[in-house]
C-alpha positions in Angstrom: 16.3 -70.3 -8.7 14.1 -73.1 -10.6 17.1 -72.3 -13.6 20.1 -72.9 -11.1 19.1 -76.0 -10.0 18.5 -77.8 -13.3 21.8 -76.5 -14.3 23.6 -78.1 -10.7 21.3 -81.6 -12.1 22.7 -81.0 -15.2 27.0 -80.3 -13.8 25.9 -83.0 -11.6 24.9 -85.9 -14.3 28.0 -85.1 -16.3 30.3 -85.9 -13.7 32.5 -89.0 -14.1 31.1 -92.0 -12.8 27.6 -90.0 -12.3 25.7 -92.7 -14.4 27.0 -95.7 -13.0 26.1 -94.2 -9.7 22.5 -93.7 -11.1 22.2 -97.0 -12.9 23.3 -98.8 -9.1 21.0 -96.7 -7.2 18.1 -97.7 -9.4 17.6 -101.1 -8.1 17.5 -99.2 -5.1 15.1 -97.1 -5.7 12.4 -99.1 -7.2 12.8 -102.0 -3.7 12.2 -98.3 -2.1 9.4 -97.4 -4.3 7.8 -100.9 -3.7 8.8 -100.9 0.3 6.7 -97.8 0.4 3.8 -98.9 -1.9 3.9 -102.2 0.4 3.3 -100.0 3.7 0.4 -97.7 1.9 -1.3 -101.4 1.2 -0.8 -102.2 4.6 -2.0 -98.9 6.3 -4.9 -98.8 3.6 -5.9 -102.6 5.0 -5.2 -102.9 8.3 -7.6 -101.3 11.4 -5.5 -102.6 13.8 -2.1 -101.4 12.3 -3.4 -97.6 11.8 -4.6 -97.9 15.7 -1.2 -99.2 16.9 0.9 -97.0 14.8 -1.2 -94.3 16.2 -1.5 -95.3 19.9 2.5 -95.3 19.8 2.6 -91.8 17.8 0.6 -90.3 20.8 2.4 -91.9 23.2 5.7 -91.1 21.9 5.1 -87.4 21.9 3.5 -88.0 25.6 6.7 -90.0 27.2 9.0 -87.7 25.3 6.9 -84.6 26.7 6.9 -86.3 30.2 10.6 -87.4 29.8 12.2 -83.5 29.5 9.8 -81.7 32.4 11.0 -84.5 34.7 14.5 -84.3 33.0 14.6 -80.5 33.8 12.9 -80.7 37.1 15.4 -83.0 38.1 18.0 -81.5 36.8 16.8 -78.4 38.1 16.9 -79.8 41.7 19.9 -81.0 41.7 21.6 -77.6 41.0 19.7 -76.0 43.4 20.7 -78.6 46.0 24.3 -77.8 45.1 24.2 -74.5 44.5 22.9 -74.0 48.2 25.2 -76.4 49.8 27.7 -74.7 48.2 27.0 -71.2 49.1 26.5 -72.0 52.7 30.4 -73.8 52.1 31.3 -70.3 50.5 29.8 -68.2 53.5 31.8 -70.7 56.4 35.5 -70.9 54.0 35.3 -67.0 53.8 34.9 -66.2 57.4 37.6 -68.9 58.1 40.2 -66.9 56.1 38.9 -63.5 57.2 40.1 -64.3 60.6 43.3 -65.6 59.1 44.2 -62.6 56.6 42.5 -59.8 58.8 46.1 -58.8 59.2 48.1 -59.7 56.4 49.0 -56.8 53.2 48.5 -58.4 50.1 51.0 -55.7 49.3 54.6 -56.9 51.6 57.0 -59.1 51.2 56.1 -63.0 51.7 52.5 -62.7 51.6 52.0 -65.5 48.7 53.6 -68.0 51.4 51.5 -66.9 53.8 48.1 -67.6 51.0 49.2 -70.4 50.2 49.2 -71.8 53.5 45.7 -70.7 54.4 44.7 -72.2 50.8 46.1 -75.2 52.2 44.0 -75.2 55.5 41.1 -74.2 53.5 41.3 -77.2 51.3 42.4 -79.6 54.1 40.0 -82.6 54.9 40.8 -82.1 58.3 40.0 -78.1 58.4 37.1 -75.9 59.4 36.3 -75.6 56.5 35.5 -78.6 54.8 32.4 -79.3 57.3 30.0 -78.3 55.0 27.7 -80.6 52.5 28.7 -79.5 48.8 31.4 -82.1 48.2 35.1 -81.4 47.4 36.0 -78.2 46.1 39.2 -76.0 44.8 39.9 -72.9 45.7 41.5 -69.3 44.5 42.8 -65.9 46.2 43.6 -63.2 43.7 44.6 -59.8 44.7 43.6 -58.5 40.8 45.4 -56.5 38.6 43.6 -52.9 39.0 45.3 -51.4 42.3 48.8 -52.7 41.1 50.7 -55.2 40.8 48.7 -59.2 40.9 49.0 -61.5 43.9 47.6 -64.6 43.7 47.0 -68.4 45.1 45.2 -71.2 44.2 43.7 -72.0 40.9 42.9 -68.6 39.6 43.9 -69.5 35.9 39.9 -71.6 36.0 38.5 -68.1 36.9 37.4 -66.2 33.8 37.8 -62.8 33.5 34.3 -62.4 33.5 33.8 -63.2 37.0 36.8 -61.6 38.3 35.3 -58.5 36.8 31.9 -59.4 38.7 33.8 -59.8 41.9 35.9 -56.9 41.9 33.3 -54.3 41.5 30.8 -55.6 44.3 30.8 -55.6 47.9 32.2 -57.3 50.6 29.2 -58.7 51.1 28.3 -59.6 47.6 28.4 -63.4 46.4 28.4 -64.4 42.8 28.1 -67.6 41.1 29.0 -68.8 37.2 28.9 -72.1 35.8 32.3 -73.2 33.5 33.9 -76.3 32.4 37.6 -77.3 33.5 38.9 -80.2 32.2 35.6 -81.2 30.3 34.2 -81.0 34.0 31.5 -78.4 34.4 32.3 -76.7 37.7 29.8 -74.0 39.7 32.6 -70.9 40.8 31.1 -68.7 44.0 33.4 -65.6 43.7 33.6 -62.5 46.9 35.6 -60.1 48.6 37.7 -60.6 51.5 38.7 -57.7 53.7 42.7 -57.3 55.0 45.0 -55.0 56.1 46.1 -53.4 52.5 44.1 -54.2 49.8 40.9 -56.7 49.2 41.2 -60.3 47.9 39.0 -62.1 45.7 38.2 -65.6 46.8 36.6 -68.5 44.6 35.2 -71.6 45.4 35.4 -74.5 42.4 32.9 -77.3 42.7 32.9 -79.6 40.5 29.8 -81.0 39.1 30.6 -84.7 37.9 29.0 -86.1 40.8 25.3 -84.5 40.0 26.1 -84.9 36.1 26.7 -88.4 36.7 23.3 -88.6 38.7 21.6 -86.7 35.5 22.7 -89.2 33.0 21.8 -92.1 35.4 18.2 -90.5 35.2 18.6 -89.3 31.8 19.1 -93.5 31.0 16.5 -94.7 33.2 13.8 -91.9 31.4 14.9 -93.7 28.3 14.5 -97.2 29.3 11.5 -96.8 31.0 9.7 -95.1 28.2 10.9 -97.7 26.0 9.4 -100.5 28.2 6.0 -98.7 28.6 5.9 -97.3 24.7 6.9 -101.5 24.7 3.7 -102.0 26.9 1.0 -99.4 25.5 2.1 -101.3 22.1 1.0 -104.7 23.2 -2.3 -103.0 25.6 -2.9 -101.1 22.3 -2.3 -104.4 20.0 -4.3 -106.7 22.6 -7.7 -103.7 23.1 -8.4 -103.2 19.4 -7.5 -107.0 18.1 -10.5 -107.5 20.6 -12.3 -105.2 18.6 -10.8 -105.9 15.1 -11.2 -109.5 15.2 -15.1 -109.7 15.2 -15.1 -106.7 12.7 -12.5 -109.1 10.4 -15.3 -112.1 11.0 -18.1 -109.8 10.1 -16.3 -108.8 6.7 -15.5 -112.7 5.7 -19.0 -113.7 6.6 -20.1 -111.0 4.9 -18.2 -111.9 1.9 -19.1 -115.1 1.9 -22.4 -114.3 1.8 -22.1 -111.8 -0.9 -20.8 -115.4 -2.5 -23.5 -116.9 -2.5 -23.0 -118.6 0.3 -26.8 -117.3 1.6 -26.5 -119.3 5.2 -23.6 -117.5 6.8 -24.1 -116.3 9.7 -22.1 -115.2 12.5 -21.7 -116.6 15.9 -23.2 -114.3 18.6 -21.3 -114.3 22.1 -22.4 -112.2 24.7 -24.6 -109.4 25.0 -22.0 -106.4 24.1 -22.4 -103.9 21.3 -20.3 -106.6 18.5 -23.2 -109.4 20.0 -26.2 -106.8 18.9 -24.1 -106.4 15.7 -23.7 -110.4 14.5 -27.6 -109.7 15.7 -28.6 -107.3 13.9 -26.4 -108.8 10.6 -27.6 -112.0 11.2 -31.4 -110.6 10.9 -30.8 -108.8 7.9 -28.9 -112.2 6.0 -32.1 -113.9 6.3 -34.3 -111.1 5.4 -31.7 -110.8 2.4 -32.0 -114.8 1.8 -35.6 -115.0 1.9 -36.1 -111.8 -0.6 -33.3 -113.4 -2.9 -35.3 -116.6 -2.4 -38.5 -115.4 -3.5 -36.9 -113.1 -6.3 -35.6 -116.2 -7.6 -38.9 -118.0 -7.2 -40.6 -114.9 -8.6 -38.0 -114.9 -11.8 -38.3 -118.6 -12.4 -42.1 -118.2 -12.3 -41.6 -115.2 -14.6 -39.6 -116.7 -17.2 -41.9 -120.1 -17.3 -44.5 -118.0 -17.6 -43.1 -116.0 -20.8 -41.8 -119.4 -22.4 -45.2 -121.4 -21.8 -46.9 -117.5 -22.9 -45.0 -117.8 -26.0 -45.3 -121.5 -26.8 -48.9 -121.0 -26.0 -49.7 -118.3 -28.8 -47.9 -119.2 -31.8 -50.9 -122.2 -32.3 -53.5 -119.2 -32.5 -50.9 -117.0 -34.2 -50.3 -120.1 -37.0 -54.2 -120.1 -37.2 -54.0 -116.1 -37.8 -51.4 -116.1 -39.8 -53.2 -118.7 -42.5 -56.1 -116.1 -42.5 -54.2 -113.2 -42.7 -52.3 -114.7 -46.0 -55.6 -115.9 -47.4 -57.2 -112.4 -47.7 -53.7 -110.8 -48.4 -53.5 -113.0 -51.1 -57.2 -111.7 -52.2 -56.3 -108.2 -51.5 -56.3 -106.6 -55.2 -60.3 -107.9 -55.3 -61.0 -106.4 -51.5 -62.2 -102.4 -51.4 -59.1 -100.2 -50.6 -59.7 -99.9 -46.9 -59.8 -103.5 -46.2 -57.2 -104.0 -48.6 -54.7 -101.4 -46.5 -56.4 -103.7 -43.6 -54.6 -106.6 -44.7 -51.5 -105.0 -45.4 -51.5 -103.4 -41.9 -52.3 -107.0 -40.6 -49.6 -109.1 -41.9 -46.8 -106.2 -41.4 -48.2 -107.1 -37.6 -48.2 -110.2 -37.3 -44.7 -110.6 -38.9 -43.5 -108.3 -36.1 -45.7 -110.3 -33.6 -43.9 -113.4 -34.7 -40.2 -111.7 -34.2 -41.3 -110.9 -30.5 -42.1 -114.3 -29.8 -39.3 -115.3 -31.7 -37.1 -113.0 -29.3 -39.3 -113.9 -25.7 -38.5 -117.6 -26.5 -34.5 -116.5 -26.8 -34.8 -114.1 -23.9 -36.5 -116.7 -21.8 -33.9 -119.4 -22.7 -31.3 -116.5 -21.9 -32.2 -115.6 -18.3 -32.6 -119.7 -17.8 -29.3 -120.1 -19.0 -30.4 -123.1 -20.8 -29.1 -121.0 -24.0 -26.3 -123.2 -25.9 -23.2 -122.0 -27.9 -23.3 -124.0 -31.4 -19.2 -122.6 -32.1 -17.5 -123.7 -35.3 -14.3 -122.3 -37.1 -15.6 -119.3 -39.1 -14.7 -116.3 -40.8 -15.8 -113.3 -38.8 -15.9 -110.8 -42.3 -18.0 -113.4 -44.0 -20.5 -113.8 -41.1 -21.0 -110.0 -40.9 -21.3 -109.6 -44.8 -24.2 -111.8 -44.5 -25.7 -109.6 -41.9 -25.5 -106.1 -43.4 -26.7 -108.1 -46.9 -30.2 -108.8 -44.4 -30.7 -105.0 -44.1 -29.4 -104.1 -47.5 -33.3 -103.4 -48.2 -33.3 -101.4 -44.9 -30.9 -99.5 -45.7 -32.0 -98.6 -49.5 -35.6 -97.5 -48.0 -33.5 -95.1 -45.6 -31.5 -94.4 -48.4 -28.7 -94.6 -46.5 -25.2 -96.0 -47.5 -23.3 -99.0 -46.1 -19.7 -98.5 -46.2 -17.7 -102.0 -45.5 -14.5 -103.0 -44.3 -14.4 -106.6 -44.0 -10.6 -107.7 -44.7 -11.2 -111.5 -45.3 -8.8 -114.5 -43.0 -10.4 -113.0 -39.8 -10.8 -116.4 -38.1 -12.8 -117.4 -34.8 -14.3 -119.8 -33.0 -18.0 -118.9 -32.6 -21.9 -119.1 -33.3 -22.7 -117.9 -36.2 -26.4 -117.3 -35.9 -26.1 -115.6 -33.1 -23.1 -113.1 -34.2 -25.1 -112.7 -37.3 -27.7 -111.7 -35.5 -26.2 -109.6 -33.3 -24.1 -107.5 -36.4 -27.8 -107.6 -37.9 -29.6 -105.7 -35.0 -26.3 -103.5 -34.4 -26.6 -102.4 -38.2 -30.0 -101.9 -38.4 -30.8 -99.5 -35.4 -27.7 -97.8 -37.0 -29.8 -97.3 -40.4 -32.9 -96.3 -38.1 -31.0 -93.6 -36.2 -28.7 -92.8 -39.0 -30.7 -90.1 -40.6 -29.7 -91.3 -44.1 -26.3 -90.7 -43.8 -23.7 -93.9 -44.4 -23.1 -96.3 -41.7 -19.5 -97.6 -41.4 -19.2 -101.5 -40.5 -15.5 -102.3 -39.5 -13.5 -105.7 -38.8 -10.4 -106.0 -36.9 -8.4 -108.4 -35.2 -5.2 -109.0 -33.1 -4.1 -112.1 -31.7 -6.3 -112.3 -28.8 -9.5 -111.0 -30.1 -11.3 -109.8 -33.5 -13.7 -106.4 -33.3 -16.7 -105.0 -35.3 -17.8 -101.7 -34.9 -20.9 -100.5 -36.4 -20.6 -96.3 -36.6 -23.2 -94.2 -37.7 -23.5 -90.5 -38.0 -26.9 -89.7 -37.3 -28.3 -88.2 -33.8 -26.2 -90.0 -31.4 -26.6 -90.8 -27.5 -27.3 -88.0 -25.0 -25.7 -87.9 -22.1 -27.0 -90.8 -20.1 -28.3 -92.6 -22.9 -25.3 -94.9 -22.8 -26.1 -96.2 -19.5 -29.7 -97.5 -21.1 -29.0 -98.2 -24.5 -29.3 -102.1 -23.5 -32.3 -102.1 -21.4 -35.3 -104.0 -22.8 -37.6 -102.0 -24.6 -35.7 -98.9 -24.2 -36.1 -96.5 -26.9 -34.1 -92.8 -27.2 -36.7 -91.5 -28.9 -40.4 -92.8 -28.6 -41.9 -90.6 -31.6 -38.8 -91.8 -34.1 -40.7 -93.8 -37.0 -38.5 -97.0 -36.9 -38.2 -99.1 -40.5 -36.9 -101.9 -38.9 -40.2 -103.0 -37.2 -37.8 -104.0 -34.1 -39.3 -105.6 -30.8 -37.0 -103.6 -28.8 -35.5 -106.6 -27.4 -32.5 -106.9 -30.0 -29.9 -105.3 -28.1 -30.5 -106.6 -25.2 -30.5 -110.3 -26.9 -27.2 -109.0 -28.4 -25.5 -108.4 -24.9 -26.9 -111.9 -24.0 -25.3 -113.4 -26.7 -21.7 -111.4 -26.7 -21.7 -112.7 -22.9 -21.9 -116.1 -24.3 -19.1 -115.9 -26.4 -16.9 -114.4 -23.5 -16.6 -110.9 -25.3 -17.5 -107.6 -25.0 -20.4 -105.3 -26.5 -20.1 -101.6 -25.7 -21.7 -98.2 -27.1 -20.9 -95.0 -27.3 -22.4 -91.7 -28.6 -22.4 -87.8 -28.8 -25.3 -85.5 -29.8 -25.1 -84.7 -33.4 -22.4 -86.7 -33.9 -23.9 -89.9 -34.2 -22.8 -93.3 -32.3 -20.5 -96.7 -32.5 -21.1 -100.2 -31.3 -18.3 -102.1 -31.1 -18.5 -106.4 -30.8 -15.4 -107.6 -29.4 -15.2 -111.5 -29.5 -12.0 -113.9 -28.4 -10.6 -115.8 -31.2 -11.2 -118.9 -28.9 -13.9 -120.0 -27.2 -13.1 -119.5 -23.4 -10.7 -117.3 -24.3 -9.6 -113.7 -22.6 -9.7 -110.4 -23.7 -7.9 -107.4 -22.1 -8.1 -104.9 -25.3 -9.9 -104.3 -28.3 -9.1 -104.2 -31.7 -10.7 -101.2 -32.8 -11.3 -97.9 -30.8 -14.7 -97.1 -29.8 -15.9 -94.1 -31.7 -13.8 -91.3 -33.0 -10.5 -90.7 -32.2 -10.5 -88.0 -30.2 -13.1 -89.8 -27.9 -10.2 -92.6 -27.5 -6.8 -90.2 -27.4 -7.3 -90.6 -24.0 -8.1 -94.5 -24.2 -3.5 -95.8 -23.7 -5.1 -99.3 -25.4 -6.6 -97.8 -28.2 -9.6 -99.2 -27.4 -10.1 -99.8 -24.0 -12.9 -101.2 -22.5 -14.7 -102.7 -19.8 -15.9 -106.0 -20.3 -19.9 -107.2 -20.4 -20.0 -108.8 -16.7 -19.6 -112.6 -17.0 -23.0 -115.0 -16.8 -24.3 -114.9 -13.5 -23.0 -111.0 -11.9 -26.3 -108.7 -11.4 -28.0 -106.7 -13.5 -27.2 -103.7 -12.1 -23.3 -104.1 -11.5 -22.0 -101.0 -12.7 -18.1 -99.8 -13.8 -17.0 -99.3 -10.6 -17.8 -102.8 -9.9 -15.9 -104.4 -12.6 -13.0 -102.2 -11.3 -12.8 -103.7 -8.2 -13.4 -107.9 -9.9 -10.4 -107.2 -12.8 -8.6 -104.0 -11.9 -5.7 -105.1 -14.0 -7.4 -105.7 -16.8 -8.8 -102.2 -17.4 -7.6 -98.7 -17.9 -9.3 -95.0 -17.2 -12.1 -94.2 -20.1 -13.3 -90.9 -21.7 -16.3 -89.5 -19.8 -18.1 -90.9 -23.2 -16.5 -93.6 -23.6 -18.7 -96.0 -21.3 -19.2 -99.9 -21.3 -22.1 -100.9 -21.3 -23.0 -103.6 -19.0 -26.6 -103.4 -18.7 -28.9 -106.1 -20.3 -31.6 -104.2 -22.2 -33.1 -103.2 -26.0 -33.3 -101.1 -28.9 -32.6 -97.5 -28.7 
């Protein structure tokens, strides 16, 4: 079946003219597709509209319901009504021509005169027999064909055979009925016997029915109309009800957005004492429970930060002080016993690491402040990193691990250098760190939008998870892993600070085993947008999937929450970003080292 029809598409599309036809009915179908996609939005979006369009669905099917059993009822009725009036007309006609044709053989000579005439007093206004209630009427005397030869009167070519059949085998005192059209008029036939002197004659009775259809369709139109009005009328009641309902739930939701601005003293007006006025209650309650928290967060966070900036300033005097003993007796160390010797060792290697975390809670501080300034120049991204992975060549010759380079010189943006310098640094040297010795690729690409680094190693990777904390301050994958860096654990998370800065992008990604990528993604202008990367994060079957080659979610703009997640930055930019591989996550998250 499946094979027939693709071959009928087939005969069909190589039909003459069979391609214009498709190329005009294109048009046609994309305003169709977009029509459609328009009325999903508008379903999707509007309370009101899915109540209305269902309100009239229900009623509808209850009107049209309503309409047909008072349709048939009615309809029902008025055939009864006739069918009585015209069986009691029946009953009063036949015993009117009984007494008339008691005598007469159907059989002798002259007897069609003698039917016709008693037709014609039978049909006149004037007769006996037109006193009854059914209305006007035709009628028929036929002898039938069985017994011999046919005698008939009247307008017995409207009689089927049917009913003649009917007739002739019942009983004198037998009455039936049949409904038939004549003329494109439906017509109710009585059909009996009436005795004479030779044989029995058939008598009919014709009413026509154009009076009672007439009365139908006049209902049938007034059933329409009115259920058109009140489908008209439950449409506005329906429209009027839930706008009163709908418009403080659209108030609620742009007060609520507007507070979700930033806008922290919306409130909404509270009329009444209904269950929408115990809502604007019960909302306006929880805004200022939500504005005083956020208030003394931010109080808490400023205290917080002042208190790790003054903190910081605060020690390096005693650290200075510190650090000109420690460099005396390291200086002295070859004339100091061995243990004090390995002393002083052990205290410098400190208190270089104690000067990098201060170094790194000053720039953290100055981060969450946003006091932190962009010093951007014209520079050559390749250059910039080669300086980087050069600071952790000695790193990297400890680990014994190789650092493979693709730095195509002309790469041109407008940017920090110390602070991408820093970040490539930190990037290359947890890479040596979790590397387990083997090389560490450091890439640079560019487009015309944006230039990329991406900083793979092949050592233990990410679990599944890890992704999601990489950034976090003072995070580590592995608390027993013997770093050689001496890292604070707050180098990624400066990192992700200082990508935000520059308007780009810093994601990870990683697989057990097989190691993990961090890929920079910078605009080649300050202020500039990205939509795509240069380079794919990690290997390429982890980005198959990724239509961009390289896809990615962009690090959340200075001043969007901490914990704003990808769903979130779905909903901000939806354009600009397209499905990624289960481990293929952005990360978003400020944080540290691995």
């Amino acid at each position: 079946m499946v094979t027939r029809r693709r071959g009928l598409r087939t005969r069909l599309a190589r039909l003459p003219g069979a391609r214009r036809v498709a190329r005009a009915l294109g048009p046609l179908r994309v305003q169709a597709h977009e029509l459609g996609m328009l009325i999903a939005a508008a379903w999707r979006r509007s309370l009101q509209l899915r109540v209305v369009t269902s309100t009239l669905a229900l009623s509808s099917a209850v009107v049209l319901v309503l309409g047909l059993v008072l349709q048939s009822e009615i309809a029902e009725r008025l055939l009864q009504s006739k069918l009585d009036a015209a069986i009691s007309q029946s009953d009063a006609n036949r015993q009117v021509l009984e007494g008339q044709l008691a005598s007469v053989d159907p059989d002798r000579e002259g007897v069609q005169e003698i039917l016709d005439t008693a037709l014609e007093r039978l049909t006149d206004t004037t007769g006996p027999g037109r006193a009854g209630t059914a209305g006007e009427f035709s009628a028929a005397l036929t002898t039938g064909s069985a017994n011999g030869p046919e005698v008939s009167a009247g307008d017995v070519g409207q009689i089927t055979a049917r009913q003649q059949d009917i007739t002739a085998r019942g009983s004198l005192d037998s009455l039936n009925r049949q409904y038939t059209t004549v003329d494109g008029v439906p017509n109710l036939v009585i059909g009996q016997k009436i005795a004479t002197a030779g044989r029995e004659l058939q008598f009919y009775l014709l009413f026509p029915l154009n009076g009672e259809q007439l009365t139908l369709g006049l209902v049938q139109s007034t059933l329409i109309v009115g259920g058109l009005v009140l489908l008209v009328l439950l449409a506005a009641i329906a429209s009027l009800v839930t706008r009163q309902v709908v418009r403080p739930i659209r108030h609620a939701a742009d007060v609520a957005e507007r507070f979700a601005g930033g806008h922290l003293d919306e409130r909404m007006a509270v009329r009444g004492e209904d269950e929408v006025a115990r809502l604007a209650e019960s909302y306006n309650e929880m805004a200022g429970s939500l504005a005083a928290q956020i208030a003394q967060l931010e109080e808490f966070g400023a205290l917080q930060r002042r208190f790790t900036s003054d903190v910081s300033h605060e020690l390096r005097t005693p650290l200075t002080t510190v650090r000109m003993a420690a460099d005396v007796l390291y200086a002295s160390r070859d004339e100091l016993l061995p243990a004090l010797r390995r002393s002083s060792e052990l205290l410098v290697t400190e208190l270089d690491r104690f000067e990098e975390l201060l170094a790194d809670l000053l720039e953290i501080s100055r981060l969450d402040a946003g006091v932190a300034e962009l010093g951007a120049e014209r520079v050559d991204l390749s250059a910039v990193v080669r300086r980087a992975t050069d600071a952790v060549r000695g790193i990297a010759a400890d680990a014994g691990t190789d650092l493979v380079l693709d730095l195509p010189a002309g790469e041109l943006i407008e940017a920090d250098p110390r602070r991408v310098e820093r970040i490539v640094r930190n990037l290359v040297a947890n890479a040596i760190d979790h590397g387990e010795g083997r090389p560490v690729e450091v890439t640079v690409a560019g487009d015309d939008a944006a230039v990329a680094v991406v900083v793979r190693d092949h050592g233990v990777g990410l679990r599944p998870g890890e992704a999601d904390l990489v950034f976090n301050r003072f995070w580590r994958a592995e608390e027993s892993r013997a770093r050689r860096s001496g890292g604070t654990g707050l180098g990624l998370s400066i990192s992700i600070e200082d990508a935000r800065l520059h308007g780009g992008w810093l994601q990870a990604w990683g697989e057990p085993g097989n190691g993990s990528a961090f890929r920079l993604t910078l605009p080649r202008e300050v202020g500039g947008h990205i939509t795509a990367s240069p380079l794919p994060l990690g290997p390429p079957a982890a980005a198959a999937g990724d239509r961009r080659n390289g896809s990615s979610v962009p690090t959340p703009p200075q001043g969007i929450g901490r914990d704003l997640r990808e769903e979130d930055l779905w909903r901000l930019r939806p354009e600009e970003h397209a499905p990624m591989q289960p481990a293929e996550r952005a990360i978003i998250d400020p944080g540290g080292d691995r």
